[in-house]
N, C-alpha and C positions, 0 to 999 in steps of 0.2 A: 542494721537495716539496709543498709547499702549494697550490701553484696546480695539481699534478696530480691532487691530494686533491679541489679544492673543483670540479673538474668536475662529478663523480656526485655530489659530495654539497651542491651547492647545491638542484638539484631535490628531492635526501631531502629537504631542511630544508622548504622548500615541502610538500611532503606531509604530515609533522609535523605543522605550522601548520594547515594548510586540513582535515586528516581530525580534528584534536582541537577545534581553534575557530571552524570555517568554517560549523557551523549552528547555532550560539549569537552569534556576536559578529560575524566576516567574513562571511559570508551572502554578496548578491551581490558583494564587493570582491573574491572570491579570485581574480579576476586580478591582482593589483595585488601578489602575494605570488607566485605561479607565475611569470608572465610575465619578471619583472625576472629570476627564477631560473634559466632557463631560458638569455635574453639576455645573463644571466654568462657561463652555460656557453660559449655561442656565442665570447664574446670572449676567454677564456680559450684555449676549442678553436682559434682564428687561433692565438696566442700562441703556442702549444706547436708547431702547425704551421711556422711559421717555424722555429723552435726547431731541430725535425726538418728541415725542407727543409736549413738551416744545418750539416746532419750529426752534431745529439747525439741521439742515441737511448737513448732510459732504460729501464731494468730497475730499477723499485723495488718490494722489499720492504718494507710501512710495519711490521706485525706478524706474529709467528707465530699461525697460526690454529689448525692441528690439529697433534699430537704424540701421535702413540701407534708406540713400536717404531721399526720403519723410516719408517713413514709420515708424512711433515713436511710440511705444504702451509702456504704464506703467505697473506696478503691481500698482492695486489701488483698493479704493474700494469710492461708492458710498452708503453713507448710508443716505435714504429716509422715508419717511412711507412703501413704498411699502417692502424694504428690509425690516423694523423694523420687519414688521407684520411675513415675513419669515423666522427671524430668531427666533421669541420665538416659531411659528413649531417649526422648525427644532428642535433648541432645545429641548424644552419642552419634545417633544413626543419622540427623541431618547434617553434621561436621563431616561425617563421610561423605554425606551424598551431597554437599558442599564441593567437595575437594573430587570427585570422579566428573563433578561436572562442568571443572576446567577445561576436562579433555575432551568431554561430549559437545561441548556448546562451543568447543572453541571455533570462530570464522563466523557466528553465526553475527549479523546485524542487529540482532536485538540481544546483544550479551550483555550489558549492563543493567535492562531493563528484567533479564531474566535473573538474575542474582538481586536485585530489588526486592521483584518479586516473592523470590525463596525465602529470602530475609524476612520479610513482611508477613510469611506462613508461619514462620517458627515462631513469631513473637505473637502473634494471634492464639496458637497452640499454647506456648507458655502462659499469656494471659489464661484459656480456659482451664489450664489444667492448675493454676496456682490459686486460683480465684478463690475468696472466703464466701462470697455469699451469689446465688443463683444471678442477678444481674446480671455482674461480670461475667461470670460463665454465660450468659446467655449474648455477651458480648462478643466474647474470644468464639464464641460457638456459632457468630451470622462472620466474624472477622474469615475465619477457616472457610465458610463457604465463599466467600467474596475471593477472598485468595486463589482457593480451588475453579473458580471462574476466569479470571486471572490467565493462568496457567495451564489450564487444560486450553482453553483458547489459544493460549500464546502465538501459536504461528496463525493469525487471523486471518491474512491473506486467503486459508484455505478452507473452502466451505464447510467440505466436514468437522476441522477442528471448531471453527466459529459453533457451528450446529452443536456439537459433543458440550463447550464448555457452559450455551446456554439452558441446554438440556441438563446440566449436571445443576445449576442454580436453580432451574423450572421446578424439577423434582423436588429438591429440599426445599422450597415453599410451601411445601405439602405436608413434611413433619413437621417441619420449623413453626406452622402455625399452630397444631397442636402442644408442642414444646412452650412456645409463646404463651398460650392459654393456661399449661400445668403452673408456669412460673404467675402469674397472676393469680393463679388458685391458690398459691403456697401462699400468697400473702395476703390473701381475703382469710385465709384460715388460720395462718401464725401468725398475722399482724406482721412479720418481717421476712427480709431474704436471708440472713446470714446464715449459715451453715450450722454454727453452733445453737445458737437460740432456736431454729426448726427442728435440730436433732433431739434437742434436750426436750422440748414437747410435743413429741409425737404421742405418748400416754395422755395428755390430757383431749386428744382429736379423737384416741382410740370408738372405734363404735359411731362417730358423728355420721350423719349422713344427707344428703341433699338432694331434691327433687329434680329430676330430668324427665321432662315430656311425660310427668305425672306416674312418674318412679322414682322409690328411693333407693338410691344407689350408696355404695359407701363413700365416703370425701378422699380416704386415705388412695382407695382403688383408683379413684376417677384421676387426679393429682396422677400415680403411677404408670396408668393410663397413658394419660397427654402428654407426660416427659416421655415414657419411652416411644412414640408417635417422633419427637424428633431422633429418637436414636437407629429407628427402623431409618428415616430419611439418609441422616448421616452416615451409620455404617451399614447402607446398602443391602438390609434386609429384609426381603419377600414383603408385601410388593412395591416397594420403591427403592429395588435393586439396578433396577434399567441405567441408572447413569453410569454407573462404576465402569461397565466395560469399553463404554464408548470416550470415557476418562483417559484411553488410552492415545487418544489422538494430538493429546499434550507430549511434551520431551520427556523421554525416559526416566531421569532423576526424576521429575515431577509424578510419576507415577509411581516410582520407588518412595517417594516423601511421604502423599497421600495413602499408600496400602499401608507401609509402616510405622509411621510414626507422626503423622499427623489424620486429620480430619478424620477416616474409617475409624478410628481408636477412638473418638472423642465419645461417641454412643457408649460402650462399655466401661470408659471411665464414668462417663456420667451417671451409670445404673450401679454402677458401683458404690461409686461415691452416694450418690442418695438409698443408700442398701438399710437405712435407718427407713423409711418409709416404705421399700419393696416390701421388709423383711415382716411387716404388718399386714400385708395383703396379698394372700394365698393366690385371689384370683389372677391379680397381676405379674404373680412369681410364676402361674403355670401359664398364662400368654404369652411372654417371654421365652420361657421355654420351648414351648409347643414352635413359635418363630423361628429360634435357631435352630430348632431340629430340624423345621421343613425346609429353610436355607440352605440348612449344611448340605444335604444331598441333591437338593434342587440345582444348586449351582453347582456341585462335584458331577452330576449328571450331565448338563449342558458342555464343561471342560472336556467332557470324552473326544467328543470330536470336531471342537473346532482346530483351525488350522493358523492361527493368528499368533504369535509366540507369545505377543504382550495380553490377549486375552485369553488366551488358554490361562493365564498368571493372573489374570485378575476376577476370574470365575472363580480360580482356587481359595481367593485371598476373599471374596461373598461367603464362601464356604468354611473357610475360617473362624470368620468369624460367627457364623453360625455354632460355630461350636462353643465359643465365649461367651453366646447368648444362652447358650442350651445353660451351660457350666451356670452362670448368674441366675438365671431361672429356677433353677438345683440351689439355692443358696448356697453356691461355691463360690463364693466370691474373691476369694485368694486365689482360687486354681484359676478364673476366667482371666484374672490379670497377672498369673503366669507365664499363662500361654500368650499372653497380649506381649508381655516383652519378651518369649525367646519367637515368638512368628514376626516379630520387627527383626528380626537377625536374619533368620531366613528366608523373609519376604523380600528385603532390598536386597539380599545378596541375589535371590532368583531375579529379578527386576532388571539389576542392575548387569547383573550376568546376561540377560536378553540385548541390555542395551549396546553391551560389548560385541554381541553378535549381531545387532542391525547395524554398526557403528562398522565392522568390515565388510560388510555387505552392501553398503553404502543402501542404508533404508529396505532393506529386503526383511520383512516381517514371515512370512506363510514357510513351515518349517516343510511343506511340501517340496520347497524351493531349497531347502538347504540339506546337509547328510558331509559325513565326514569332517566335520571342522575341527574334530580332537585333534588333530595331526599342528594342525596348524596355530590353535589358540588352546596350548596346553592348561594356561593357569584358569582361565574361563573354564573351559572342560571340567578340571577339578573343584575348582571352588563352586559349582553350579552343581558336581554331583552330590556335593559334601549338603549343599541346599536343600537338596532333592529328597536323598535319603534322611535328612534331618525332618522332613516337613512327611516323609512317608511314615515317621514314627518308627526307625532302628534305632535299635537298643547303642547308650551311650551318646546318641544324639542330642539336640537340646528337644527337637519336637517329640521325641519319644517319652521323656518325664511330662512335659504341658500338656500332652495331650492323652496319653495313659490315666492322668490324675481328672483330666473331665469324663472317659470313659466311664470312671471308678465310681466317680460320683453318680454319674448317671444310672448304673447298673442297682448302685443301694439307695434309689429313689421313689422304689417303690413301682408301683405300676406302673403309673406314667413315665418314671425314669426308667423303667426296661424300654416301655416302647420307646421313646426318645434313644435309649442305647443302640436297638437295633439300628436304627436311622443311620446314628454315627459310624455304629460297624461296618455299615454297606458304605457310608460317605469315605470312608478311612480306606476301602477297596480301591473304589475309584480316585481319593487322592494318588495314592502309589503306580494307579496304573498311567491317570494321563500326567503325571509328574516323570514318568522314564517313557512315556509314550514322546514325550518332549524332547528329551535324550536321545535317545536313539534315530530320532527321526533328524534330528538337529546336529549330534556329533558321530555317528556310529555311519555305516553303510558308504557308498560312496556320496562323492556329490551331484547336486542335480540341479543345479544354477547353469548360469551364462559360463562359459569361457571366459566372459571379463573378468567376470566376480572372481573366478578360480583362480583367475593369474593376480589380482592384490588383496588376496587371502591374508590376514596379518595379523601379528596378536595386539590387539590394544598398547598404548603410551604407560609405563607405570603411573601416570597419575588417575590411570582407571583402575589398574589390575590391583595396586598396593591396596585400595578400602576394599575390593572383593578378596582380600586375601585377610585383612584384617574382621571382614562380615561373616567370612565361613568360620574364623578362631571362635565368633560368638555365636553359628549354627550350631556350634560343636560343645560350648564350653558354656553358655547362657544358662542349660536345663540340667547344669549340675548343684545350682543351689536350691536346689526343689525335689532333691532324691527323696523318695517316698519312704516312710520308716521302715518298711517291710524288706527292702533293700540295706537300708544303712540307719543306725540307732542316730537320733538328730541329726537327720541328714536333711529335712525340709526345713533349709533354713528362711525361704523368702516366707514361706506359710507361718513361721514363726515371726515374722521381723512383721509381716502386713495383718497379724491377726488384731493384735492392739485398735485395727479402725473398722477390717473388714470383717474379721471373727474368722473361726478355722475349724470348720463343721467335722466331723472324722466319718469315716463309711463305716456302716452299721455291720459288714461283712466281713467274714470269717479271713485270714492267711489265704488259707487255701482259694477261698473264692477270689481275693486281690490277685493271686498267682494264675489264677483260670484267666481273667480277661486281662491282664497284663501279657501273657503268653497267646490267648488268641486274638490278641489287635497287632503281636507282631507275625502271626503267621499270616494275618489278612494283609497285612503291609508287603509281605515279601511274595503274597500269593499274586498280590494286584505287580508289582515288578514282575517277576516272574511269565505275568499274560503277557505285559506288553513284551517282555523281552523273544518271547514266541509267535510272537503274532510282526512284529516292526523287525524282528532281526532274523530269526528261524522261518518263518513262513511269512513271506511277506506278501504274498498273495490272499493271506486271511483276512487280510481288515477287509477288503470289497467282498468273500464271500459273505461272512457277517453283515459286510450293510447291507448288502442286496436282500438276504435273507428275511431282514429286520426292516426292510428298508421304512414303513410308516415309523420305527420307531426310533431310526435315522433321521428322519427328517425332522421328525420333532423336535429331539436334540440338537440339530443343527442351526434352526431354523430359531432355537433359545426360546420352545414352547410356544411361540408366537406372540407371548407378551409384547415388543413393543406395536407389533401388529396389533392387535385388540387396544392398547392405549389409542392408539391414532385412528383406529373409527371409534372409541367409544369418547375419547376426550378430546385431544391434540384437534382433529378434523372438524367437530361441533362447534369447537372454540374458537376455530380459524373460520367457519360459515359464519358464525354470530357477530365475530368480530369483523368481519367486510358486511354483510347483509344488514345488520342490526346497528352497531357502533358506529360502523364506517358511514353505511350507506344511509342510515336514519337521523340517527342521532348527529353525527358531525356533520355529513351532507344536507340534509334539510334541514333539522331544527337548527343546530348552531350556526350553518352558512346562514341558514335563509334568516335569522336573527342580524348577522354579521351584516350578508350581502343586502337582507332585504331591507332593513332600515334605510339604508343610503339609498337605495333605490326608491322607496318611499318619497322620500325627499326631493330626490331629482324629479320624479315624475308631477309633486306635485307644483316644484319648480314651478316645470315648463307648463303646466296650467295658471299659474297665475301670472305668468310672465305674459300672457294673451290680455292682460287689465291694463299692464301697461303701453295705453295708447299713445298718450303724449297730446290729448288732447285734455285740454282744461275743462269745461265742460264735466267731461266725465268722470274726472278727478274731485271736483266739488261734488255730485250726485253720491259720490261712493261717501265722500266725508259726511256728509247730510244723513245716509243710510245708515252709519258707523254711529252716529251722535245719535240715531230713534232709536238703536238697539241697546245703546249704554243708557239711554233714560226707562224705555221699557224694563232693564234687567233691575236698574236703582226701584221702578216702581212697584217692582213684583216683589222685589225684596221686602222692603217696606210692610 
């Protein structure tokens, strides 16, 4: 029990440590209290995976938490394959991005505070993803947003960061209330949260249904409904996508944490994990779907052309995941958490490779501004390309198995899974193009910076470059335990190790057809390399004839459809009139002042009218006591 205990709560104790003593006494050392923390977890999270690959699966209850009536919820935690898999993520890739962020954050004044913070994510994360029953998980799952506030804020001083981290909270209010509602529904209709006890009766719900606004709708759909409502919030899924990019105005690791290995991921483990209730209701399996399809190229379309390094990388990593959503929708639910752990490899290695290169550039983001830097940050160069082409889908990569096996899915899905395919195929174009559109513009050509910049051009401290040399070994080497059979006779071994919880659906389609769209998702990968390498390095004068050409259809892309524009006159703006007009100006200004002020005012005013009776003459003072005694016998006679 201990060692499944001291996962999450090594990182707590870190947090403790560095948020009570870390700007008095630990100051810059609070690596040296997180790190080791974290590097438990890691070792521990092996541990338990064996444990689990070995066939013992725990269900532990350490206490009872809530008790009131029926209502009984533990702190527990559930450790399965499905958890195994996400906690060597979690781990894994935030021990890296632990230890790169020695060298990122080092000098900064709030270093203690920032490895606090990190600490405090991973164990929020750990709590959701180990949790037994919906509570907890709805715990670890408001922890992770509170976190992600936290830290995308971090540097507060600066208005946009403040704005980004409360815009990233604003928005997941939005799912979270739905999320909130699903978990209240699960237990109006199973009598309980636990994970076990609601799996186990979902056949007796089967068919149930309940009245909304004088419709019967089914219960199982409605419940699938509202939880994944927080998953579109959290992993930034059409339309309460808007946070994620402005996410980026947090410190780099932090934006490498959140794409890979925490909060964006926690949506698709949670659809996963409740894949016992999706798996009942068709309706909500093609919602989800239909979701990540429109994401996936939604947000591959807006990366074409912005010019931001770290948002160009976080449009990709919306699109991503749109593709996990599509896969889950498909009841693929072993392929969507495939590709969830080899795009954690590839996501922070690209992230964190961005940050190597704002980090010599001393904060220079717009790859407009940058060109040639292979020369000078050779190992960034390569571990960034090896990212690149892993996330464009080449063969022997990790993203070419995780994301080959959601194509595959999607193709023998039937109708809706064609269309849905198409979507991916064009999404899968535009990964590859603005993924070397990156490249090129960022390491290839000469450079196009300041003189300053050029003259302390440097490669990154090894305590950056050694976890991007260790993150590109898992771009490369993650999507080799998922080789497809058609490739290698039991060669998918994660699809066998996660079938036991998620099931492992097989494509209805022939060799031959697995071999057609396996061979055309990598000619589209190399097709979309290929443009950009002709347009950024062979003709560089084509991208402005293109826009010009296109240009309405520039703008729109640029411009990221004009979503957050339409948010802010149709909500944001309403709400800020209501709230000075309405709240401000009515309700606190007059009612509650004039309650507050005007009482006292009352008072005083009627004071200083009776203070006129006091003459000081006697006389007048007896006539008033005489008046006072007719009124008290009149009031006794009427009673009477």
């Amino acid at each position: 029990m201990l060692k499944y205990t001291l996962i999450p709560l090594l990182p707590l104790i870190a947090f403790v440590i560095n948020i009570l003593f870390g700007r008095n006494y630990i100051k810059d050392k609070a690596h040296w209290i997180a790190v080791p923390a974290v590097l438990g977890s890691f070792v521990l999270s092996v541990s338990v995976f064996m444990d689990v690959y070995a066939g013992n699966v725990i269900n532990l209850n350490l206490y009872t938490w809530i008790v009131s009536g029926n209502f009984n919820v533990p702190i527990g935690f559930l450790i399965d394959q499905l958890t195994a898999t996400m906690l060597i993520v979690v781990t894994s890739i935030s021990s890296l991005i632990f230890i790169y962020s020695i060298g990122y954050m080092h000098g900064d004044k709030g270093y203690h505070r920032f490895f606090a913070y990190l600490s405090l994510f991973v164990f929020s994360m750990l709590i959701l993803v180990m949790a037994n029953n919906f509570l907890l998980l709805y715990f670890g799952w408001e922890a992770v947003g509170l976190c992600s506030y936290f830290l995308i804020g971090f540097w507060f001083e600066k208005k946009s960061a403040a704005d980004a981290g409360k815009k990233a909270f604003i928005v997941n209010r939005f799912g979270d209330f739905g999320f909130g509602l699903g978990v209240i529904l699960v237990f109006l209709t199973f009598g309980s949260l636990e994970y076990v006890e609601v799996f186990a009766n979902t056949g007796s719900v089967l068919g149930q249904t309940m009245n909304i606004l004088g419709y019967e709708v089914d219960t199982i759909t409605v419940i699938c409904l509202l939880l994944f409502c927080g998953a579109v919030g959290k992993s930034a899924q059409v339309p309460l996508h808007v946070w994620l990019p402005d996410a980026m105005e947090g410190p780099t690791p932090v934006s490498a944490l959140i794409h890979a290995a925490t909060m964006v991921t926690a949506g698709v483990f949670m659809v996963a994990r409740c894949s016992p209730l999706f798996n009942l209701s068709p309706d909500a399996m093609t919602v989800v779907a239909v979701v990540g399809g429109i994401t996936a190229i939604f947000a591959a379309s807006i990366g074409l052309v912005q010019n931001d390094i770290k948002r160009i990388i976080a449009y990709s990593t919306v699109s991503q995941l749109g593709y996990m959503f599509l896969a889950l929708g498909m009841g693929a639910y072993t392929t969507a958490i495939f590709h969830l752990y080899t795009h954690a490899y590839f996501k922070a290695l690209l992230f964190l490779g961005s940050g190597s290169v704002i980090h010599a550039l001393h904060n220079e983001m717009n790859i407009q501004k940058m060109g040639g830097l292979k020369k000078y940050m050779p190992v960034t160069y390569w571990t960034f390309l090896i990212a690149s082409l892993s996330i464009s889908g080449i063969p022997g990569l990790a993203g070419f198995f995780s994301k080959d096996e959601i194509l595959w899915r999607a193709y023998t899905g039937g109708d809706l899974g064609k269309f849905l395919w198409v979507l991916a195929i064009v999404s899968a174009f535009m990964t590859a193009f603005y993924s070397f559109r990156l490249i090129y513009l960022t390491f290839h050509g000469k450079f196009r910076g300041t003189h300053e910049q050029e003259h302390h051009l440097h490669e990154s401290p090894p305590v950056m470059t050694i976890p991007l040399i260790f993150l590109a070994l898992g771009a490369v080497g993650a999507g080799w335990v998922g080789i497809p059979p058609l490739l290698m006779d039991h060669g998918d071994k994660i699809g066998e190790f996660l079938a036991p919880v998620l099931g492992h659906p097989k494509g209805e389609g022939t060799h031959s057809e697995e071999l057609f769209v396996m061979g055309l998702s990598v000619l589209i990968g190399l097709a979309g390399i290929f443009t950009a390498f002709i347009m950024y390095l062979k003709k560089t004068d084509l991208p402005y004839k293109v826009g010009s050409a296109f240009q309405p259809v520039y703008k729109l892309l640029y411009n990221k459809y004009w979503v957050d524009e339409l948010y802010y006159k149709t909500i944001v703006k309403p709400a800020l009139i209501a709230s000075d007009k309405i709240f401000l100006g009515f309700f606190d200004g007059r009612l509650i002042e004039g309650v507050v002020n005007g009482i006292p005012n009352l008072i005083g005013s009627l004071g200083q009218r009776l203070r006129k009776i006091q003459t000081g003459v006697l006389s007048h003072y007896g006539i008033i006591m005489a008046l006072g005694a007719l009124v008290i016998i009149g009031v006794m006679i009427f009673i009477k």
